[in-house]
N, C-alpha and C positions, 0 to 999 in steps of 0.2 A: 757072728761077725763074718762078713765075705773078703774075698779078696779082690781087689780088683785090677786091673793091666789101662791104660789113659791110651786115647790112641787121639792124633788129630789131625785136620785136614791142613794138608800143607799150601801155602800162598804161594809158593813158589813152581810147584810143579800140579795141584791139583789132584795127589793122593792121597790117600792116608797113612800116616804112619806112626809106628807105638815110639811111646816115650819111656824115657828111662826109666825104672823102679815100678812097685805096685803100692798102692793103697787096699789099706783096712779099713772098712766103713762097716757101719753096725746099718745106715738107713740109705744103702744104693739101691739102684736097679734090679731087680731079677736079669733082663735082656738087657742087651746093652741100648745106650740112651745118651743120649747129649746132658753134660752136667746143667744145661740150659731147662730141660724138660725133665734131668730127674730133679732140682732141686728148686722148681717152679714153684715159688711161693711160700719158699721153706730157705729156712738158712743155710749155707754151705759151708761145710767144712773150711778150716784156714788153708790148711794144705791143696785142699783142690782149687778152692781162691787162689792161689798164688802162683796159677799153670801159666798164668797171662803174664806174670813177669820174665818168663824163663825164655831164652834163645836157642833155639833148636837148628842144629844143619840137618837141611834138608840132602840127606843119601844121593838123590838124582842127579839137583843140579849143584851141591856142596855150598849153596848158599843159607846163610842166616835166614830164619824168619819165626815169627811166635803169633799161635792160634792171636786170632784178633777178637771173637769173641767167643759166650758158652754154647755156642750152636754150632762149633768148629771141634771142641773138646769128646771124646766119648769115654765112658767107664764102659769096659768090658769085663763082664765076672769071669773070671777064673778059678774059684775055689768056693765053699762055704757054703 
């Protein structure tokens, strides 16, 4: 089992940046990968499904905004 760190592209300002907490996934990426392309044609975890509900302040400009789709989200390994 790896660890993993979520990072994603902000609408607001156009960078990227990490989200709170990490995930344990047994079938992630080795490299980091949009959870678009790692879990292309494969089921995805409930927890990683559920990155699109969440409202993130964006650091920059202090405004509200949540990845819009899986091609905005990335797992970056960290451990494992």
């Amino acid at each position: 089992m790896a660890i993993y760190r979520v990072q994603f592209i902000c609408d607001e300002c156009g960078e990227t940046h990490p989200m709170l907490g990490v995930f344990n996934l047994d079938d992630g990426p080795t490299l980091k990968a949009s959870i678009g392309d790692a879990y292309r044609g494969r089921d995805m975890p409930l927890a990683i499904e559920k990155l699109h509900r969440h409202k993130f302040t964006c650091p920059t400009t202090g405004l509200e905004t949540r990845p819009a789709n899986d091609n905005e989200i990335f797992l970056v390994r960290i451990a494992g």
